[in-house]
C-alpha positions, 0 to 999 in steps of 0.5 A: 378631359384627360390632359397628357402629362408634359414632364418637361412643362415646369423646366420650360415655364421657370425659363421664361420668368417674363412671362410666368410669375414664380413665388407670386406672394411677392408681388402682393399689392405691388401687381402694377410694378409687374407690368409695363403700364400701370392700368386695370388688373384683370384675372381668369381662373382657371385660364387653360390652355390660354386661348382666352385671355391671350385674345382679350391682352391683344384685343385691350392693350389698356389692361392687363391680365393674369392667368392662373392655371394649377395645371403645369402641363396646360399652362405651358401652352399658354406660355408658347402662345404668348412667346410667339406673339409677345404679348406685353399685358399679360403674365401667368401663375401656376397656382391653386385659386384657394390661395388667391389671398396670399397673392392679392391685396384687397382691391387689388383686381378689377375683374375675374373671368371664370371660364368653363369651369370644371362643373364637380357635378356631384352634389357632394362636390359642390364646395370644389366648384369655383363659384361656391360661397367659399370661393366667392368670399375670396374673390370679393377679398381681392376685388375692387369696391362693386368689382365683376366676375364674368362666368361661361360654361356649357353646363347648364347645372353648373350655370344654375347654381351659380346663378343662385350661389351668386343671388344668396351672395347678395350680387348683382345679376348684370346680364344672363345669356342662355345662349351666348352665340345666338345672342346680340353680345358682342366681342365674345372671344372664345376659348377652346373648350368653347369652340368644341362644344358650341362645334357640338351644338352645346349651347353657352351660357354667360353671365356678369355679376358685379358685389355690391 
């Protein structure tokens, strides 16, 4: 979906330096100093615009999150919700997942959410996806021993390879919904790309994953 441009995004996320993490490498292995209660690190990548992981900060107090969003201009949306509601767990990054190593020590994250990823549905494409061998080797770098990765789409291509991308990897298939929101799973919080295409009749698909 084509995001409109806000030039006045970066000005407005370098205000609020409480919330939005300039310069992150800084912080590597010293993540639990950032927050007001040392307690789990959770991570989304590719967080949009905040809908999610704002919800699971309020809903899990015991843990704190970081989003990561390359986008300034959607980022920034997460900014305000979190300004309006002042949510103390919870901190953003403005930065490229392929960077996630310089920014995080080994076993420093308890989980990653990877949430309606962009699907890159050509198949030259595939390296660009973010459950991609490339990018599950640096997200087992930065994750604790036998750490989870919990993934939703609509895609149902997108699901497929990722359900092999994570089996040739050698993980552990936890749980697979082909139909989340007709589902017995509980606590699901949506984001607003969820919302839209389960509004469509798009069924969501879910799974956890955990390196062993």
């Amino acid at each position: 979906m084509r995001q409109r441009n806000k030039p006045w995004a970066k000005e407005k996320l370098a205000d609020y330096p409480q919330y939005v993490i300039a310069s992150p490498d800084r912080f590597k292995g010293k993540w639990h100093d950032v927050f007001e209660k040392k307690q789990p690190l959770h991570i989304e990548i590719g967080t949009g615009k905040g809908r999610f992981l704002t919800g699971m900060a309020k809903a899990n107090p015991d843990i704190n999150y970081i989003a990561i969003e390359l986008q300034d201009s959607i980022i920034v949306t997460a900014l305000e919700k979190i300004i309006e509601e002042e949510i103390p767990n919870i901190k953003l990054m403005n930065v490229n997942a392929e960077e996630l190593r310089e920014f995080f020590e080994k076993g420093e994250v308890d989980r990653i959410y990877l949430n309606f990823s962009d699907p890159w549905p050509k198949t030259r494409h595939a390296k660009r996806r973010l459950t991609f061998k490339h990018f599950l080797n640096i997200y087992e770098d930065i994750l604790i021993d036998n750490g989870e990765i919990h993934f939703k789409t609509d895609n149902q291509g997108l699901f497929e390879f990722s359900l092999m991308s994570f089996s040739e990897y050698g993980m552990l298939l936890k749980y697979v919904s082909l139909d989340l929101h007709n589902s017995d799973f509980e606590g699901n919080i949506m984001t607003e790309y969820e919302e839209k295409f389960s509004n469509k009749g798009n069924r969501i698909y879910r799974c956890e994953v955990q390196f062993i």
